[in-house]
N, C-alpha and C positions, 0 to 999 in steps of 0.2 A: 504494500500500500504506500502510497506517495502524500506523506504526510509534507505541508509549506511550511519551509523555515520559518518564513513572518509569525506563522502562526506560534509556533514553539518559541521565538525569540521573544513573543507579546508578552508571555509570563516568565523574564526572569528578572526585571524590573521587581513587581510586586515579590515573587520569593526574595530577592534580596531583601527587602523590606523584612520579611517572615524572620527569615534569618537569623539579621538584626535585633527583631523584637524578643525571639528566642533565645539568641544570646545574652541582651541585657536581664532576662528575666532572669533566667537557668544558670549562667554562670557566677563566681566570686567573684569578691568586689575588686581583685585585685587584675582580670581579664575582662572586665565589664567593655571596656576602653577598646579592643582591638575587635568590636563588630558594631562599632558607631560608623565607619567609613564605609561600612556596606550598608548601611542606610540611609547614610546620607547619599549615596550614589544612587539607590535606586527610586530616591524621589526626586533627584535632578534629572533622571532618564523622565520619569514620569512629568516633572512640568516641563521640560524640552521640548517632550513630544505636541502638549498641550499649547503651548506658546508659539509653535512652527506652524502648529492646525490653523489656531487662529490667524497669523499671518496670511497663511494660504489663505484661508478665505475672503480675507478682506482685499488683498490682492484680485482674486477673481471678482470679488464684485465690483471692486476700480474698474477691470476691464472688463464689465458687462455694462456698468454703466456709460463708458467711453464711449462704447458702440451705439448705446441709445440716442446719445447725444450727437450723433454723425448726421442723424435720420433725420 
């Protein structure tokens, strides 16, 4: 079966997040520290993505209204 990369790559954003959260819960206080940077990384994939959408969009609606304006 021909599973899409995109689709598998969609969730490692959020598992890093998991990760994270499992780390700070589950381990001592003295490694709490070394699964902050996988959290913080997988909410900067997640607003990245979310920030580049929005550009895209408002990009195309620039130029859908450009064309209206030609008419």
């Amino acid at each position: 079966m021909n599973i899409n990369k995109r689709f598998i790559l969609s969730f490692v954003a959020p598992f890093m997040i998991f990760i994270s959260a499992m780390g700070l819960i589950f381990r001592d206080n003295s490694r709490k520290i070394f699964y902050l940077p996988i959290g913080v990384m997988g909410i900067v994939i997640i607003l990245e993505r979310v920030i580049s959408r929005q550009m895209d969009r408002k990009n195309i609606l620039k130029k859908i209204n450009s064309y209206q304006k030609d008419k």
